[in-house]
SERO-4910 file (N, C-alpha, C, O; in steps of 0.05 Angstrom, whole numbers):
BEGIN
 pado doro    nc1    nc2    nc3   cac1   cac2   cac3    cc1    cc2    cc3    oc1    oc2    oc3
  Unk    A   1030   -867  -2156   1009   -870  -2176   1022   -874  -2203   1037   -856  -2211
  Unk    A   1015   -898  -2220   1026   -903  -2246   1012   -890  -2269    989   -895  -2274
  Unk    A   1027   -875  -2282   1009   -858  -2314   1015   -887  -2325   1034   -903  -2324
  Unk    A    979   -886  -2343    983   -907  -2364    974   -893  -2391    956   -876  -2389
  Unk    A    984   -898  -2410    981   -886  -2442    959   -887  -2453    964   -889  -2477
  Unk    A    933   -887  -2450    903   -910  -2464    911   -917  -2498    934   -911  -2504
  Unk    A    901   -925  -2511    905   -929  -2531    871   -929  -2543    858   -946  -2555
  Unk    A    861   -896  -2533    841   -893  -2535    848   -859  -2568    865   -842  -2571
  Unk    A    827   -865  -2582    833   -844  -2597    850   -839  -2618    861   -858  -2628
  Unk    A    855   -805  -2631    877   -807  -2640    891   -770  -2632    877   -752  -2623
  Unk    A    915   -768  -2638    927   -748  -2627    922   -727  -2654    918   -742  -2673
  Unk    A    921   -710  -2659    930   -689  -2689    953   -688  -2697    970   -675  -2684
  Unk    A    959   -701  -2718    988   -712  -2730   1001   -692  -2721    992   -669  -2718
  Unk    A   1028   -704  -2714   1049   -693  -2705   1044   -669  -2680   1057   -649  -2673
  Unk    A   1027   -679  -2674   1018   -659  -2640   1033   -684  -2616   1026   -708  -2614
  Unk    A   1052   -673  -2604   1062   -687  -2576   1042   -686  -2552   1043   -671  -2533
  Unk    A   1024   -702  -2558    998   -700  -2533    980   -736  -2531    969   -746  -2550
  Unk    A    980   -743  -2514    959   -767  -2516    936   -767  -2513    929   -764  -2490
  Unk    A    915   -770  -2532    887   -761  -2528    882   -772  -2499    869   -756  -2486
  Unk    A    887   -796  -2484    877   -804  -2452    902   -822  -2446    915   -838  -2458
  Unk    A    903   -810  -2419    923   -821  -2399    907   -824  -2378    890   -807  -2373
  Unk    A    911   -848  -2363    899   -858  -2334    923   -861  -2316    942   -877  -2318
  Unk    A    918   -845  -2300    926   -843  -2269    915   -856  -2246    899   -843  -2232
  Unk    A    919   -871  -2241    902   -881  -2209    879   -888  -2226    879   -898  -2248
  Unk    A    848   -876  -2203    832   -879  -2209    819   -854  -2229    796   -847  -2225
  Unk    A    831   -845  -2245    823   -826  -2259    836   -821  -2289    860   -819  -2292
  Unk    A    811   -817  -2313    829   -822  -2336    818   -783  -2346    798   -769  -2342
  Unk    A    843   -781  -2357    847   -759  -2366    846   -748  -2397    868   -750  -2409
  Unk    A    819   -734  -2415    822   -736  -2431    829   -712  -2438    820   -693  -2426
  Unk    A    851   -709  -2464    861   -678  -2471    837   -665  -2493    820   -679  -2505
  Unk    A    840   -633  -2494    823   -627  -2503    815   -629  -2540    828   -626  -2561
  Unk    A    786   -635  -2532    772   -643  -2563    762   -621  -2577    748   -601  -2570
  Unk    A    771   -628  -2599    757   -597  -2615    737   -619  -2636    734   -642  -2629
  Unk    A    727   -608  -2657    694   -623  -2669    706   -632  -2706    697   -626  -2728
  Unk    A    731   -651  -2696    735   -660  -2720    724   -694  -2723    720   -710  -2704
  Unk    A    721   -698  -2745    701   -715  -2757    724   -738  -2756    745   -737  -2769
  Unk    A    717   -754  -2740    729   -782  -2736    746   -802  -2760    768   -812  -2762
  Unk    A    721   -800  -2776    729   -820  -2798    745   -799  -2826    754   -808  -2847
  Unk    A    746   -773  -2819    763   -758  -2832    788   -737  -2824    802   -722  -2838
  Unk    A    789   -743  -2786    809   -729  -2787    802   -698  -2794    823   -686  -2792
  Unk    A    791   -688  -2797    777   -654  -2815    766   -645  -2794    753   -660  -2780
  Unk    A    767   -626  -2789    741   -603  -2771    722   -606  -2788    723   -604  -2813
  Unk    A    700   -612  -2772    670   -614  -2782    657   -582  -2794    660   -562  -2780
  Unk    A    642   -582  -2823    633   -562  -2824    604   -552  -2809    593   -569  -2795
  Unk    A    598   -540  -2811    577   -526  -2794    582   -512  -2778    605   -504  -2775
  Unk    A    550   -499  -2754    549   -475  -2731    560   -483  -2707    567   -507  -2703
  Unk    A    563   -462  -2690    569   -478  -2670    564   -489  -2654    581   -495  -2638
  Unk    A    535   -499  -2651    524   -520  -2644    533   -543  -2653    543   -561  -2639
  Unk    A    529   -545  -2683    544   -572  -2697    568   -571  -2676    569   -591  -2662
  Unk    A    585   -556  -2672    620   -567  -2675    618   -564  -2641    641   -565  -2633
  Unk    A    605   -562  -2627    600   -573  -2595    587   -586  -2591    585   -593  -2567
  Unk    A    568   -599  -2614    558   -636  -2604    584   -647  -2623    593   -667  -2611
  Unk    A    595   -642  -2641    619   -664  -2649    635   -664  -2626    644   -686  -2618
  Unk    A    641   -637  -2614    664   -648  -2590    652   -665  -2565    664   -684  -2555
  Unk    A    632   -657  -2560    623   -680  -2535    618   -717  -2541    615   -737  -2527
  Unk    A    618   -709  -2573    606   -735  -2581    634   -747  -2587    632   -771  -2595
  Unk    A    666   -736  -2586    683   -745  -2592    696   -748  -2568    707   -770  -2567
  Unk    A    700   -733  -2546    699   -739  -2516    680   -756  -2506    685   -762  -2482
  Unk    A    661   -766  -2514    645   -790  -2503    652   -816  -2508    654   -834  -2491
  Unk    A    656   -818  -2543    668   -840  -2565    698   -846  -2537    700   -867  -2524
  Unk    A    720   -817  -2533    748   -834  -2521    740   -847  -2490    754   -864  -2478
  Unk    A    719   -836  -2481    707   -841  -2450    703   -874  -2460    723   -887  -2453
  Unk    A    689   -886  -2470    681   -904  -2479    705   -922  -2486    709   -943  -2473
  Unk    A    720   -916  -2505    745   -925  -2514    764   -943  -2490    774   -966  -2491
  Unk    A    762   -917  -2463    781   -923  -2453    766   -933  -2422    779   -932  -2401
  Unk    A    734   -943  -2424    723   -956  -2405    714   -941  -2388    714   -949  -2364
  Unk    A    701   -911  -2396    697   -901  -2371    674   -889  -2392    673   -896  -2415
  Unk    A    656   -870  -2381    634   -858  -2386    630   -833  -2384    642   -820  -2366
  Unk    A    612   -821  -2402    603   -787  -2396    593   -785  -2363    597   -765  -2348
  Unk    A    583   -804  -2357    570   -804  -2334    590   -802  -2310    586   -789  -2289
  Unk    A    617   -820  -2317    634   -821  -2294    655   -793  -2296    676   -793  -2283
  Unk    A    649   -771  -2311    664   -746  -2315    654   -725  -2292    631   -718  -2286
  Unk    A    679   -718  -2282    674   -709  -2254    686   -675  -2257    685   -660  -2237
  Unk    A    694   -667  -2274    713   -636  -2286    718   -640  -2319    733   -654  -2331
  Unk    A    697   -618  -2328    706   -608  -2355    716   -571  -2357    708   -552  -2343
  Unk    A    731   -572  -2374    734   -545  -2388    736   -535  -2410    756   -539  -2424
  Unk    A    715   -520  -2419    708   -508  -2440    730   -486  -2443    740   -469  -2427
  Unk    A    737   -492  -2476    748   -470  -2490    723   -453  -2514    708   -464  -2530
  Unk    A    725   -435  -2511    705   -426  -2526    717   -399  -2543    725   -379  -2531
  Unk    A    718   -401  -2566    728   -379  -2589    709   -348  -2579    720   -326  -2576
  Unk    A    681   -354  -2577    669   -333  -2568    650   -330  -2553    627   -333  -2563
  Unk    A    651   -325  -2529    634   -327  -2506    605   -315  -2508    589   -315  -2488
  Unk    A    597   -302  -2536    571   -306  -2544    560   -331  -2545    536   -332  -2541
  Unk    A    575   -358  -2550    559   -373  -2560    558   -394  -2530    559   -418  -2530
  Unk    A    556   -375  -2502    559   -399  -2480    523   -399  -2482    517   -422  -2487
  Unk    A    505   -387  -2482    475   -399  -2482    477   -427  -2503    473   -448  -2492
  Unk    A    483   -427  -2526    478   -435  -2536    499   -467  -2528    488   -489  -2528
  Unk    A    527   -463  -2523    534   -477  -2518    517   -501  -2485    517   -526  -2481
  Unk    A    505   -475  -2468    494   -498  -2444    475   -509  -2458    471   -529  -2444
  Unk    A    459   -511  -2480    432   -528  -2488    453   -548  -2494    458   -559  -2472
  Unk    A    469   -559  -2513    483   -580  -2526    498   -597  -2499    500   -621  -2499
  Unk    A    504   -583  -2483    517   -585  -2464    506   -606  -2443    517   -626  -2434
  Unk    A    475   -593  -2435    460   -610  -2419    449   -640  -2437    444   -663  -2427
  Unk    A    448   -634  -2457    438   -654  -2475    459   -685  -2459    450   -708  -2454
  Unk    A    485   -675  -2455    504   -693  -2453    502   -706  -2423    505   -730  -2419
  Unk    A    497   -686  -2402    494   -680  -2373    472   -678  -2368    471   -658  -2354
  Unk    A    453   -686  -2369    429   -686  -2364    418   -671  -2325    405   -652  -2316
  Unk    A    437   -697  -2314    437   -689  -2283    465   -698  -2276    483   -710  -2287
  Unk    A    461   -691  -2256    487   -677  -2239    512   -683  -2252    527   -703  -2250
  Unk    A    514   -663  -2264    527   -644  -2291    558   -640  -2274    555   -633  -2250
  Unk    A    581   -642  -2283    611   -640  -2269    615   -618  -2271    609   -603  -2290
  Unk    A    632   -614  -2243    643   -589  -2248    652   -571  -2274    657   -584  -2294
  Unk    A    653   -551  -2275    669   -537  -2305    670   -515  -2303    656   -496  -2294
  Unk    A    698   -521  -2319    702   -485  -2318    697   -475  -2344    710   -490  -2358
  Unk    A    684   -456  -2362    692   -441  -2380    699   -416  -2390    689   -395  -2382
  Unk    A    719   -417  -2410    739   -388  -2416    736   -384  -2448    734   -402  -2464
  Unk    A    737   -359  -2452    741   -351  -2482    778   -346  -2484    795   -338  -2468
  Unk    A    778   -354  -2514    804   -353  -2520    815   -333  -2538    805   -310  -2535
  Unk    A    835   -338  -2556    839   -326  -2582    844   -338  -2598    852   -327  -2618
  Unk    A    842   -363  -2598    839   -376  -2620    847   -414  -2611    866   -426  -2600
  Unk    A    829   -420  -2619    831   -452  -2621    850   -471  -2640    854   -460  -2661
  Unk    A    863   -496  -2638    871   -512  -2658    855   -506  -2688    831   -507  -2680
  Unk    A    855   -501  -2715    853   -514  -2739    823   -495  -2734    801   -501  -2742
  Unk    A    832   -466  -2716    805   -449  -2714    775   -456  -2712    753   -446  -2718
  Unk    A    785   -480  -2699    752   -493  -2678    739   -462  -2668    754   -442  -2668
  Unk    A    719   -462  -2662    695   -450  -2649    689   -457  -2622    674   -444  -2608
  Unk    A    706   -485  -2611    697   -490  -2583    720   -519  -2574    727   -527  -2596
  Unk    A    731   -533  -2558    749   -543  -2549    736   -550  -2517    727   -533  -2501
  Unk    A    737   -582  -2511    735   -586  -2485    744   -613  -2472    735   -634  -2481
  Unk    A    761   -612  -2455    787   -630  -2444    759   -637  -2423    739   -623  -2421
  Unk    A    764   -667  -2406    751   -672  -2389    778   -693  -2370    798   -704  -2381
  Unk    A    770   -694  -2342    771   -722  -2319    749   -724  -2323    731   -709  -2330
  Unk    A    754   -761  -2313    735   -779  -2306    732   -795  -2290    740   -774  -2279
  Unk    A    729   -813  -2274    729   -837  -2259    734   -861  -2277    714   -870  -2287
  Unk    A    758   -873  -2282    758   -902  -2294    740   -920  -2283    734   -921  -2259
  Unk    A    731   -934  -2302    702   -952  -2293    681   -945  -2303    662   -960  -2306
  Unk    A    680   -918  -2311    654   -907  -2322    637   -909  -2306    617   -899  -2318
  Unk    A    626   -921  -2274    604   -910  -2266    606   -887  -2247    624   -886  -2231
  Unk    A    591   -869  -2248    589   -851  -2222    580   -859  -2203    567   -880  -2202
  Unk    A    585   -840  -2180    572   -863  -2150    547   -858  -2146    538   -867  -2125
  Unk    A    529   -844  -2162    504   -846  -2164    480   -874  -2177    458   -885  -2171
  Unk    A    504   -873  -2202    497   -897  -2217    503   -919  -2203    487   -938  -2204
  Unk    A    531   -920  -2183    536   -943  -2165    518   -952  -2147    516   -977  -2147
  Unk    A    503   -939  -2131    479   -938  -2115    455   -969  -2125    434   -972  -2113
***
C-alpha cells in the first residue's frame, strides 16, 4: 500500500505532521483543533464555537482531499473537559446526522495552543459511503 502526502490543508508552523495522508483506500486526517482558516489563530469563543470550527475544518480537508464527512468511517475526540461531551454530541450530530462513525472519546490535559476540543478522523477516499453508493 503506497502513503500519498494530500496537499490538502495546512500543518501549524513548524509542527512535523501532514494535515492528510492517503493510504490505499483510505485518507487520513490528523487531528483539528478550531483555528480560523484565513488566520491561522484559535478561534475565540465557547466550546461549542471551537467544536463546530473543528468539524467545519475537518470537513473543509475531507473535501480538499476528495472525500467527504459522509465517507468518515473513525473519529476521535480529544476533549480538554469531559463536561462539555453533552454539549459536544449536539454539534457533533449536526455533522453526522445518520449513521454517525465509529469514535472514540477521551479527556486530556491539555490541547495544542490550549484548544478546548481536538478531532483526527479516517475516511474512505472518494467521499461516498456505501450507503450513499446504493
Amino acid at each position: 500500500m503506497k502513503k500519498q502526502v494530500l496537499k490538502a490543508g495546512k500543518a501549524l508552523p513548524g509542527a512535523p505532521y501532514s494535515p492528510c495522508v492517503k493510504a490505499g483506500d483510505l485518507i487520513f486526517v490528523s487531528g483539528q483543533i478550531p483555528l480560523d482558516p484565513d488566520t491561522g489563530k484559535l478561534i475565540s469563543g465557547d466550546f461549542t464555537a471551537q467544536a463546530r470550527r473543528c468539524l467545519e475544518n475537518l470537513k473543509q480537508l475531507l473535501e480538499e482531499a476528495g472525500s467527504s464527512m459522509d465517507a468518515v468511517v473513525k473519529t476521535t475526540v480529544f476533549l480538554s473537559d469531559l463536561n462539555n461531551f453533552a454539549d459536544f454530541n449536539k454539534v457533533y450530530s449536526e455533522y453526522f446526522p445518520s449513521q454517525p462513525p465509529a469514535r472514540s472519546a477521551v479527556q486530556v490535559a491539555r490541547l495544542p495552543l490550549d484548544a478546548m476540543v481536538e478531532i483526527e478522523a479516517v475516511a474512505v477516499a472518494g467521499g461516498a459511503s456505501e450507503e450513499q453508493a446504493k
